[in-house]
Chimera marker file (.cmm) of the C-alpha trace (Angstrom):
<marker_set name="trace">
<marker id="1" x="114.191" y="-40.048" z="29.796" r="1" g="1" b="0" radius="0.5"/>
<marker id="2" x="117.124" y="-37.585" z="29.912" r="1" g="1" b="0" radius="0.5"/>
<marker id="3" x="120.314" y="-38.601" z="27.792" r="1" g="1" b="0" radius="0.5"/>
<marker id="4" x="123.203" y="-39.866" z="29.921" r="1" g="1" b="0" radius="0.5"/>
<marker id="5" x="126.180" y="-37.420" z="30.496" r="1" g="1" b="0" radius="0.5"/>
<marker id="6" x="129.375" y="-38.267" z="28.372" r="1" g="1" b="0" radius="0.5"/>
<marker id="7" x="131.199" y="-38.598" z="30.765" r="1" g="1" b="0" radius="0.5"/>
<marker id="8" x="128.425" y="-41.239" z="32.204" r="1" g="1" b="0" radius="0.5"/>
<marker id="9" x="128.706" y="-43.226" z="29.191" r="1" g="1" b="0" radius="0.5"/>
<marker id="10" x="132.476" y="-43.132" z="29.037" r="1" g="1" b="0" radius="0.5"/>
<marker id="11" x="132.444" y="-44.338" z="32.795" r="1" g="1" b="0" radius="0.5"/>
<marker id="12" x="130.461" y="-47.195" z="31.956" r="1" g="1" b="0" radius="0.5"/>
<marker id="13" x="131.994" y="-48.360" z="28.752" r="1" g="1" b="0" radius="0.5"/>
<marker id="14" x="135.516" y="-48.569" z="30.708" r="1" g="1" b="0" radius="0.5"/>
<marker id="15" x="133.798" y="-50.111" z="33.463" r="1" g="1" b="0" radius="0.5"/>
<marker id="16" x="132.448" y="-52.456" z="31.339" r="1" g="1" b="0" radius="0.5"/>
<marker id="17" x="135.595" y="-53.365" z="29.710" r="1" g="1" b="0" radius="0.5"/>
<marker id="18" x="136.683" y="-54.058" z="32.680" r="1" g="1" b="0" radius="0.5"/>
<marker id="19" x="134.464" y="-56.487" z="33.396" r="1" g="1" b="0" radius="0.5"/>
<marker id="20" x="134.715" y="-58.487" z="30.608" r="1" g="1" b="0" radius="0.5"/>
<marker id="21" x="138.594" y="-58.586" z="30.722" r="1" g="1" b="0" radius="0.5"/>
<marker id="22" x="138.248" y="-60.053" z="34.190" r="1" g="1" b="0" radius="0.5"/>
<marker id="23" x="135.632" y="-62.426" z="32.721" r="1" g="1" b="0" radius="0.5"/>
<marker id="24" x="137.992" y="-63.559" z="29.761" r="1" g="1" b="0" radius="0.5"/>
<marker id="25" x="141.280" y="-63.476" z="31.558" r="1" g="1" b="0" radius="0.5"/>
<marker id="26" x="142.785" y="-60.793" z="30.321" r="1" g="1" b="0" radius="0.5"/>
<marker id="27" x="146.269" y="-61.045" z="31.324" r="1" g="1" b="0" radius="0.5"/>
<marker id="28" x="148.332" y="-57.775" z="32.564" r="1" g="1" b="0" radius="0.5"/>
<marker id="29" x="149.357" y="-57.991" z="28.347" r="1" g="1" b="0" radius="0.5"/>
<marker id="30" x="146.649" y="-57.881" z="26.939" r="1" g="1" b="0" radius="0.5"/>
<marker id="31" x="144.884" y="-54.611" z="25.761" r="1" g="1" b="0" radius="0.5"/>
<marker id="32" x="142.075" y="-53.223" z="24.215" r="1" g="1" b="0" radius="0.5"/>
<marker id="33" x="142.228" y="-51.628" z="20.884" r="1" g="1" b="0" radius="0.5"/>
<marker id="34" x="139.670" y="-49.293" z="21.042" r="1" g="1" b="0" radius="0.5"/>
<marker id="35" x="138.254" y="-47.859" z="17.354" r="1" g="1" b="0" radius="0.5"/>
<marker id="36" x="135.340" y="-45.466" z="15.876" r="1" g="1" b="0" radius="0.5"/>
<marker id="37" x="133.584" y="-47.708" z="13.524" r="1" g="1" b="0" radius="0.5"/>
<marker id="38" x="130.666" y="-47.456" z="11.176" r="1" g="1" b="0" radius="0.5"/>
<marker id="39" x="127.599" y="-50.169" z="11.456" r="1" g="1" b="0" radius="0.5"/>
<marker id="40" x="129.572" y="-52.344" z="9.171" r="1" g="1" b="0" radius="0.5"/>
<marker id="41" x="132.798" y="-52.537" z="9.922" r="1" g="1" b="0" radius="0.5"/>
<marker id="42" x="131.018" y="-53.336" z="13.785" r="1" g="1" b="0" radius="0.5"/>
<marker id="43" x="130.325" y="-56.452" z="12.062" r="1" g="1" b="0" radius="0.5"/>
<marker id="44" x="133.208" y="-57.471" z="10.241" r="1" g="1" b="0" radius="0.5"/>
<marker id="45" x="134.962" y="-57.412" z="13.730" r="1" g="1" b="0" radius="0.5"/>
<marker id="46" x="132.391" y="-59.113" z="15.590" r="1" g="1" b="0" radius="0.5"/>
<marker id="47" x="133.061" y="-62.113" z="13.325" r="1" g="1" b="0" radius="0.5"/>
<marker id="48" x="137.135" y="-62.144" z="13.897" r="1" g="1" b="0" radius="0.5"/>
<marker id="49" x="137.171" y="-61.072" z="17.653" r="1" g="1" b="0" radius="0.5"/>
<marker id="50" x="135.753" y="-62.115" z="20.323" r="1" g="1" b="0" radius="0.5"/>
<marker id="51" x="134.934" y="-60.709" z="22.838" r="1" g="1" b="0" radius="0.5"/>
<marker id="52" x="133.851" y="-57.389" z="21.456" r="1" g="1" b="0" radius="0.5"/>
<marker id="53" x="132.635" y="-54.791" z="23.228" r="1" g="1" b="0" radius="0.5"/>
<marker id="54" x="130.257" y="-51.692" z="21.106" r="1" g="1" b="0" radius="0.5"/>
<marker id="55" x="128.444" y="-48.731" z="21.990" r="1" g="1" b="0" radius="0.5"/>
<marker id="56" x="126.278" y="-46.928" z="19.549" r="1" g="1" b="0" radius="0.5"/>
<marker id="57" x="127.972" y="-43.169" z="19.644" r="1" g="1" b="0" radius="0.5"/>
<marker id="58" x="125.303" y="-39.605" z="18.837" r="1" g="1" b="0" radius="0.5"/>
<marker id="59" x="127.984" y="-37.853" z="16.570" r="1" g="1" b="0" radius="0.5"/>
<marker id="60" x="128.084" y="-34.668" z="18.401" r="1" g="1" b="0" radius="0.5"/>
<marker id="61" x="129.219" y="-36.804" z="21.570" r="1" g="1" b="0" radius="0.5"/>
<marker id="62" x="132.122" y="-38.416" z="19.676" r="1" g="1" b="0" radius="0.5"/>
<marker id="63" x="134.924" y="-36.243" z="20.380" r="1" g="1" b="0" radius="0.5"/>
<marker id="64" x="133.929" y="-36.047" z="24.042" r="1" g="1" b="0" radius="0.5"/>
<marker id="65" x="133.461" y="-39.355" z="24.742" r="1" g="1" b="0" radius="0.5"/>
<marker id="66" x="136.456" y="-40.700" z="23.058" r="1" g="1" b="0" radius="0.5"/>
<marker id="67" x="138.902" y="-38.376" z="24.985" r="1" g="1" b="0" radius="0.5"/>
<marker id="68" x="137.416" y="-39.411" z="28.318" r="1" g="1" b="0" radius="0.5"/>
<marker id="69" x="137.888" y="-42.963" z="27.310" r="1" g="1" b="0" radius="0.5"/>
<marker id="70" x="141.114" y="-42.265" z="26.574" r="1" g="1" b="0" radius="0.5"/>
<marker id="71" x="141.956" y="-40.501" z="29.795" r="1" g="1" b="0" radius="0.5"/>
<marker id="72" x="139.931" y="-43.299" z="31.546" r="1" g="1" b="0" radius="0.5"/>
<marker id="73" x="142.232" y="-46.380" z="29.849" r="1" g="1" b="0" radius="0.5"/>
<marker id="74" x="145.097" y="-44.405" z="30.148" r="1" g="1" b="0" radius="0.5"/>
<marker id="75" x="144.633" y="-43.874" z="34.143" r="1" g="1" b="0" radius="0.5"/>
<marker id="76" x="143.441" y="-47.526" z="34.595" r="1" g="1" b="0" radius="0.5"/>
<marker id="77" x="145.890" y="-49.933" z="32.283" r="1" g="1" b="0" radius="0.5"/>
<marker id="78" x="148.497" y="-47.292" z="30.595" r="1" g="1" b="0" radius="0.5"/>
<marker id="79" x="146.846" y="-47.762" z="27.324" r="1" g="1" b="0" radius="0.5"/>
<marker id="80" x="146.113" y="-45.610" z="24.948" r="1" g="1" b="0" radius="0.5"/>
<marker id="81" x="143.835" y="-44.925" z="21.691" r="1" g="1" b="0" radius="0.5"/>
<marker id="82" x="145.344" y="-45.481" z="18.499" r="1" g="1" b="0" radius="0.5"/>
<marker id="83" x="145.904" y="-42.601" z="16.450" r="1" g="1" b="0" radius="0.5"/>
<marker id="84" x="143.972" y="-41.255" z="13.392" r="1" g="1" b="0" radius="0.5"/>
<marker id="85" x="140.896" y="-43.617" z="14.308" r="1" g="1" b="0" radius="0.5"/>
<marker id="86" x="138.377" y="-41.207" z="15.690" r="1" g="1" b="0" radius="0.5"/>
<marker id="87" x="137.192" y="-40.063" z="12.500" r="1" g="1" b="0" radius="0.5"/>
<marker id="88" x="133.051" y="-39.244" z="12.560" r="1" g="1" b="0" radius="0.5"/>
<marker id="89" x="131.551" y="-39.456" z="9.688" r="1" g="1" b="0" radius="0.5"/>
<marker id="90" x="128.434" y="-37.636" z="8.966" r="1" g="1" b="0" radius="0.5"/>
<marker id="91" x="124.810" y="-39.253" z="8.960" r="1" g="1" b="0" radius="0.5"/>
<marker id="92" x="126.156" y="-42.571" z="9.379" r="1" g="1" b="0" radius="0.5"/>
<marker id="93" x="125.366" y="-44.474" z="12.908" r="1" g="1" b="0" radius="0.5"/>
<marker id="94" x="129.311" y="-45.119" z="14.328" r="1" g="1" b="0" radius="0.5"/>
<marker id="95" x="130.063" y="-47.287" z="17.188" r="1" g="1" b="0" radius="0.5"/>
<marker id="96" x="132.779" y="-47.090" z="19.573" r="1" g="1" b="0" radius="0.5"/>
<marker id="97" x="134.196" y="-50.772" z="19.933" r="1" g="1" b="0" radius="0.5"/>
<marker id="98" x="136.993" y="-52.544" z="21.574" r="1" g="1" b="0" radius="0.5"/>
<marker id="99" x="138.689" y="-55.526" z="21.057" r="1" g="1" b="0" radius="0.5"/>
<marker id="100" x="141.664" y="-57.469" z="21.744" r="1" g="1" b="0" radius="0.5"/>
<marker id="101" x="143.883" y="-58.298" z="18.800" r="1" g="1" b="0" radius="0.5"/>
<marker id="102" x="145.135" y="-61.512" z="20.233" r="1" g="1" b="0" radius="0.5"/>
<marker id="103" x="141.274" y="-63.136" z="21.055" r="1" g="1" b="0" radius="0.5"/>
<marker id="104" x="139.809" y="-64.182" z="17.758" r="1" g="1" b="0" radius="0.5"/>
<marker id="105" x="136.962" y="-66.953" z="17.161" r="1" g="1" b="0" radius="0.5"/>
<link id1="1" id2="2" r="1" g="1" b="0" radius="0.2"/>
<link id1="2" id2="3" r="1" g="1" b="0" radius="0.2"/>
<link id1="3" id2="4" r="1" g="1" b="0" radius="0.2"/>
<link id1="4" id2="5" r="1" g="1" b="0" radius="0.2"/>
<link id1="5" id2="6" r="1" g="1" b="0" radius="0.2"/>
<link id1="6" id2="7" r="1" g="1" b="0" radius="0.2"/>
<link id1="7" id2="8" r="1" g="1" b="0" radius="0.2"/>
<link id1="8" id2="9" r="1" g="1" b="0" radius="0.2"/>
<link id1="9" id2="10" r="1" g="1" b="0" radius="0.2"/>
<link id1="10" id2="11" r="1" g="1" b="0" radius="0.2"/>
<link id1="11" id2="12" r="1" g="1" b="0" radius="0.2"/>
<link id1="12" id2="13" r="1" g="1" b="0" radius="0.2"/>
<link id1="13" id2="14" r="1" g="1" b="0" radius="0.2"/>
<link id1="14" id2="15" r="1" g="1" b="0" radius="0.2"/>
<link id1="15" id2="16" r="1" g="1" b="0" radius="0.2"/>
<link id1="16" id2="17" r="1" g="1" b="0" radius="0.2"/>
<link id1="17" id2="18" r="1" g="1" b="0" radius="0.2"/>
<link id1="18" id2="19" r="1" g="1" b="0" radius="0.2"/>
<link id1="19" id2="20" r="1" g="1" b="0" radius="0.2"/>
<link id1="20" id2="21" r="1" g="1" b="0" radius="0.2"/>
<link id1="21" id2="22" r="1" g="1" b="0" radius="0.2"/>
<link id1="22" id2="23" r="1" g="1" b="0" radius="0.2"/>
<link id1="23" id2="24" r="1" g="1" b="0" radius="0.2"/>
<link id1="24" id2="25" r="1" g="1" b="0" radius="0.2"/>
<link id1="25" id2="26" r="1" g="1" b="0" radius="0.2"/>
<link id1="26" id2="27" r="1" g="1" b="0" radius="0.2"/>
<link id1="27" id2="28" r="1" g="1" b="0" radius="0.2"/>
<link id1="28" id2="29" r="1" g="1" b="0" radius="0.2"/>
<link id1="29" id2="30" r="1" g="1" b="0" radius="0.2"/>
<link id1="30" id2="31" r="1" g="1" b="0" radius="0.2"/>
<link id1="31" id2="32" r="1" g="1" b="0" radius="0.2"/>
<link id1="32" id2="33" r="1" g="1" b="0" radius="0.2"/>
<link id1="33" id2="34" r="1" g="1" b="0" radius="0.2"/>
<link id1="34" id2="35" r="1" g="1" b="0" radius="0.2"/>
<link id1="35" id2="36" r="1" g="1" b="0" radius="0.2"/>
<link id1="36" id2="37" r="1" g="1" b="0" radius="0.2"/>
<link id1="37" id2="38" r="1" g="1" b="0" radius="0.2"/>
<link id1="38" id2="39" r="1" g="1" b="0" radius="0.2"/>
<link id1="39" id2="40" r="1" g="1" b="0" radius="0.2"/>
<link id1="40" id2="41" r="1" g="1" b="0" radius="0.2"/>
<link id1="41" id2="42" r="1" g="1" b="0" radius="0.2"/>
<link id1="42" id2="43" r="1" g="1" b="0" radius="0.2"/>
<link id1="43" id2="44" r="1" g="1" b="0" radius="0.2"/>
<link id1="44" id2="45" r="1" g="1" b="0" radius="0.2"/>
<link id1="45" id2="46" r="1" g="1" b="0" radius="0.2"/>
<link id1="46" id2="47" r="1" g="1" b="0" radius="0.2"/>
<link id1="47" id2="48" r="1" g="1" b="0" radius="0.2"/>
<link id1="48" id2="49" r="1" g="1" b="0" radius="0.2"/>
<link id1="49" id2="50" r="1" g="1" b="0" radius="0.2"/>
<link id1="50" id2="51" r="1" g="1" b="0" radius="0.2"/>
<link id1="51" id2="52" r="1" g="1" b="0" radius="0.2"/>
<link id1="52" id2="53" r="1" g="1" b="0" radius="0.2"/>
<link id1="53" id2="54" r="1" g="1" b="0" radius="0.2"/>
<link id1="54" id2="55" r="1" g="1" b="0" radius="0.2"/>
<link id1="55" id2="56" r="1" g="1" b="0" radius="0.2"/>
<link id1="56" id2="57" r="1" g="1" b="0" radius="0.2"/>
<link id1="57" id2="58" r="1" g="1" b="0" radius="0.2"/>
<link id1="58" id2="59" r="1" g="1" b="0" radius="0.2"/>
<link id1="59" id2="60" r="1" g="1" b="0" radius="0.2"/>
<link id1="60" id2="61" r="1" g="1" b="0" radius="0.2"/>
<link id1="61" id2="62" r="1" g="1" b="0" radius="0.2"/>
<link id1="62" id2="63" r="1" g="1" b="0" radius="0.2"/>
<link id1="63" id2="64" r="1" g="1" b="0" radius="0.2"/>
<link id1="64" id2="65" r="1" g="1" b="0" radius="0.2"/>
<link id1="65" id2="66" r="1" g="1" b="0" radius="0.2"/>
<link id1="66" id2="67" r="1" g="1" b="0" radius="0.2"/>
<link id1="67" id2="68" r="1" g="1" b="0" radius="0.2"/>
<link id1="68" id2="69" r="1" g="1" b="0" radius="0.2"/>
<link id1="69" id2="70" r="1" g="1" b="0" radius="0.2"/>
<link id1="70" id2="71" r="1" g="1" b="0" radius="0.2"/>
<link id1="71" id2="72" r="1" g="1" b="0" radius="0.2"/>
<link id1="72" id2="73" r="1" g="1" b="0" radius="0.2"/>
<link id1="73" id2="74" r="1" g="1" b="0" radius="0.2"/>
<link id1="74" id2="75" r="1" g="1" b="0" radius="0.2"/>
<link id1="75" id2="76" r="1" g="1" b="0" radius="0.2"/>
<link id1="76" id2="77" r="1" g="1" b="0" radius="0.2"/>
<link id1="77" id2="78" r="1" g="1" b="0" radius="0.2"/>
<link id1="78" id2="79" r="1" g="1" b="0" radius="0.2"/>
<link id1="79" id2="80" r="1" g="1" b="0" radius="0.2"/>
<link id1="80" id2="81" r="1" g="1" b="0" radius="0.2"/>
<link id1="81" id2="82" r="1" g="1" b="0" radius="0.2"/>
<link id1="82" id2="83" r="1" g="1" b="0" radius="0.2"/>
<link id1="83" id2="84" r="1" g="1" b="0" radius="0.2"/>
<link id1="84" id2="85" r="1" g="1" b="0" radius="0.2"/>
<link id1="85" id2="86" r="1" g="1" b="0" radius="0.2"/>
<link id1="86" id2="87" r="1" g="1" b="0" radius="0.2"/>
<link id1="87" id2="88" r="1" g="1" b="0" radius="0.2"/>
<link id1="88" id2="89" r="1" g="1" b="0" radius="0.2"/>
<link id1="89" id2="90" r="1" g="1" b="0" radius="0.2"/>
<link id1="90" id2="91" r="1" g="1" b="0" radius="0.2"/>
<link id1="91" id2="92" r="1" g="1" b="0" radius="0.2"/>
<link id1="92" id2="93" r="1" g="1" b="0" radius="0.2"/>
<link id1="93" id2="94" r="1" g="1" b="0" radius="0.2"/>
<link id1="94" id2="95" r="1" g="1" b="0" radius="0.2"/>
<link id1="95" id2="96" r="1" g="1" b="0" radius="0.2"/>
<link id1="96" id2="97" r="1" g="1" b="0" radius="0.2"/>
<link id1="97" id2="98" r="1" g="1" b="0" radius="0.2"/>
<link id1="98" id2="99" r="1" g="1" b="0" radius="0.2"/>
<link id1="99" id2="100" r="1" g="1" b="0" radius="0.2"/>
<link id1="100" id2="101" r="1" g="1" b="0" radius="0.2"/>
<link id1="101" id2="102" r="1" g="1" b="0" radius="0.2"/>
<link id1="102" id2="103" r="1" g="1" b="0" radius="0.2"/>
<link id1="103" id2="104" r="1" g="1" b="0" radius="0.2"/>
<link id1="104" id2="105" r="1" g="1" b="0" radius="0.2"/>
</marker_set>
């Protein structure tokens, strides 16, 4: 099976956010924080947020992905990625999460 297209996966990762803030009742405040994340740090925010959404990221996709995200939150809430958190780091699996700093378990 062919890989999907960045900017495939970047469409569906905002759509999906989208769902899920309708779902949880995101209010017009509340926003997505949206971080690069190794395997275990995925986990140490799984157990103080909730809902959180990951996707497993190929390295050499990272930078593409996370600028159409970006560009994609931007358009749709006027949100935007935090700085200096898009760091790849080699030959470790990274995930591209989001979560909302006011929903935690």
């Amino acid at each position: 099976m062919a890989a999907k297209s960045s900017e495939m996966q970047a469409r569906e990762f905002v759509y999906d956010l989208d769902n899920c803030a309708s779902e949880y009742g995101f209010g017009k405040e509340d926003f997505w924080q949206v971080h690069l994340v190794t395997e275990k740090d995925k986990l140490k925010l799984a157990k103080i947020y909730y809902p959180l959404m990951s996707v497993p990221m190929a390295a050499e996709t990272v930078p593409t992905i996370l600028s159409l995200v970006q560009g994609k939150l931007v358009k749709f809430n006027g949100m935007e990625l935090p700085a200096g958190k898009s760091v790849v780091i080699k030959d470790t699996q990274q995930y591209l999460v989001a979560y909302n700093i006011k929903r935690t378990f």
